[in-house]
C-alpha positions as CSV (number, residue, x, y, z in Angstrom):
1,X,5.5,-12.7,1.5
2,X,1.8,-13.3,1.4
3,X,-0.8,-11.0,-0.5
4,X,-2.6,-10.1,2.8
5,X,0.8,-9.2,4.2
6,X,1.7,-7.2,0.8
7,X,-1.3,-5.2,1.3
8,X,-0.8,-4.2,5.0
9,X,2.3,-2.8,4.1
10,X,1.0,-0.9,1.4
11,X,-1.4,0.4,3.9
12,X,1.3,0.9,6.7
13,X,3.3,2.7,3.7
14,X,0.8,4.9,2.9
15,X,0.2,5.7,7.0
16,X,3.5,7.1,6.6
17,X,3.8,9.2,4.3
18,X,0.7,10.8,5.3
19,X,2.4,11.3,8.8
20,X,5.0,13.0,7.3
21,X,3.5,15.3,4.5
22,X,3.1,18.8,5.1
23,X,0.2,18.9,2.4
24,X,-3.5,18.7,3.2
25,X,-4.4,16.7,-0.2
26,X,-1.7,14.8,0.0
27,X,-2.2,13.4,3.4
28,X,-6.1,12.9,2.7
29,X,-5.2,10.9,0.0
30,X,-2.5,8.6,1.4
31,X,-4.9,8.1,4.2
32,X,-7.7,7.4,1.6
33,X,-5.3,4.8,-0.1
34,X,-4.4,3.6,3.2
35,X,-7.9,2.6,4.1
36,X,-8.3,0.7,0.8
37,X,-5.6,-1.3,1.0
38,X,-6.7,-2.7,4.7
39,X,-10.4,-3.7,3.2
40,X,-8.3,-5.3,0.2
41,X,-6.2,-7.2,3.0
42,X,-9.0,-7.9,4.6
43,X,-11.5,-9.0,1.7
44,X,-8.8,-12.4,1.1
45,X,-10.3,-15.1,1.7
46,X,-8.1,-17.6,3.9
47,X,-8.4,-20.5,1.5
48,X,-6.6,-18.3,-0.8
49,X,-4.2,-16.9,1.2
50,X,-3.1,-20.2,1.9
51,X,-1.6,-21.1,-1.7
52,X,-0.8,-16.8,-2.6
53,X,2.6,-15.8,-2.1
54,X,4.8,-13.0,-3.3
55,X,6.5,-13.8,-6.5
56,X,10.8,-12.5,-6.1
57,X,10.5,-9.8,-8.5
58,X,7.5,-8.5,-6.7
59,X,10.0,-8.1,-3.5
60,X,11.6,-4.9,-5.0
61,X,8.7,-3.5,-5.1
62,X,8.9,-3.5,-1.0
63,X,12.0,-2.5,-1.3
64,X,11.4,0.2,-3.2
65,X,8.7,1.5,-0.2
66,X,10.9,0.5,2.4
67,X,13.6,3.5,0.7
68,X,10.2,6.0,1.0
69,X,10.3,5.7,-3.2
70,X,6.3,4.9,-2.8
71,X,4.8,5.3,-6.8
72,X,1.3,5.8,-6.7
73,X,-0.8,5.0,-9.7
74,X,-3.2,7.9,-9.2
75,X,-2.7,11.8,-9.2
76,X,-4.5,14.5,-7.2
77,X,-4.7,17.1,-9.6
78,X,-7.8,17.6,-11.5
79,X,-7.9,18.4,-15.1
């Protein structure tokens, strides 16, 4: 799996869960994180695209969304 593709998936991920959240923040923030990973996915250039690929022990990662087990590394409680 490419990068670009990586990313859209993370975005797609994060779509979901904020489809399926009963909690305002929560889905304002998936959303939010959503949105970021499409300009990521769309800030790669081609050129780098071309020779980017997925490492195998990134793929569990994917798995890991696929099962809805999405680790985010931010909070949205305030100190």
């Amino acid at each position: 799996m490419r990068v670009k593709e990586l990313y859209l998936h993370l975005a797609q991920a994060c779509e979901h869960t904020a489809g399926i959240t009963d909690l305002p923040d929560k889905r304002a923030g998936m959303l939010a994180s959503a949105a970021v990973w499409r300009r990521l996915a769309n800030a790669i250039r081609p050129s780098a695209e071309a020779v980017s690929t997925i490492q195998p022990d990134k793929l569990a990662v994917l798995q890991d969304l696929e099962a809805d087990s999405v680790i985010f590394p931010f909070s949205s409680s305030k100190n």
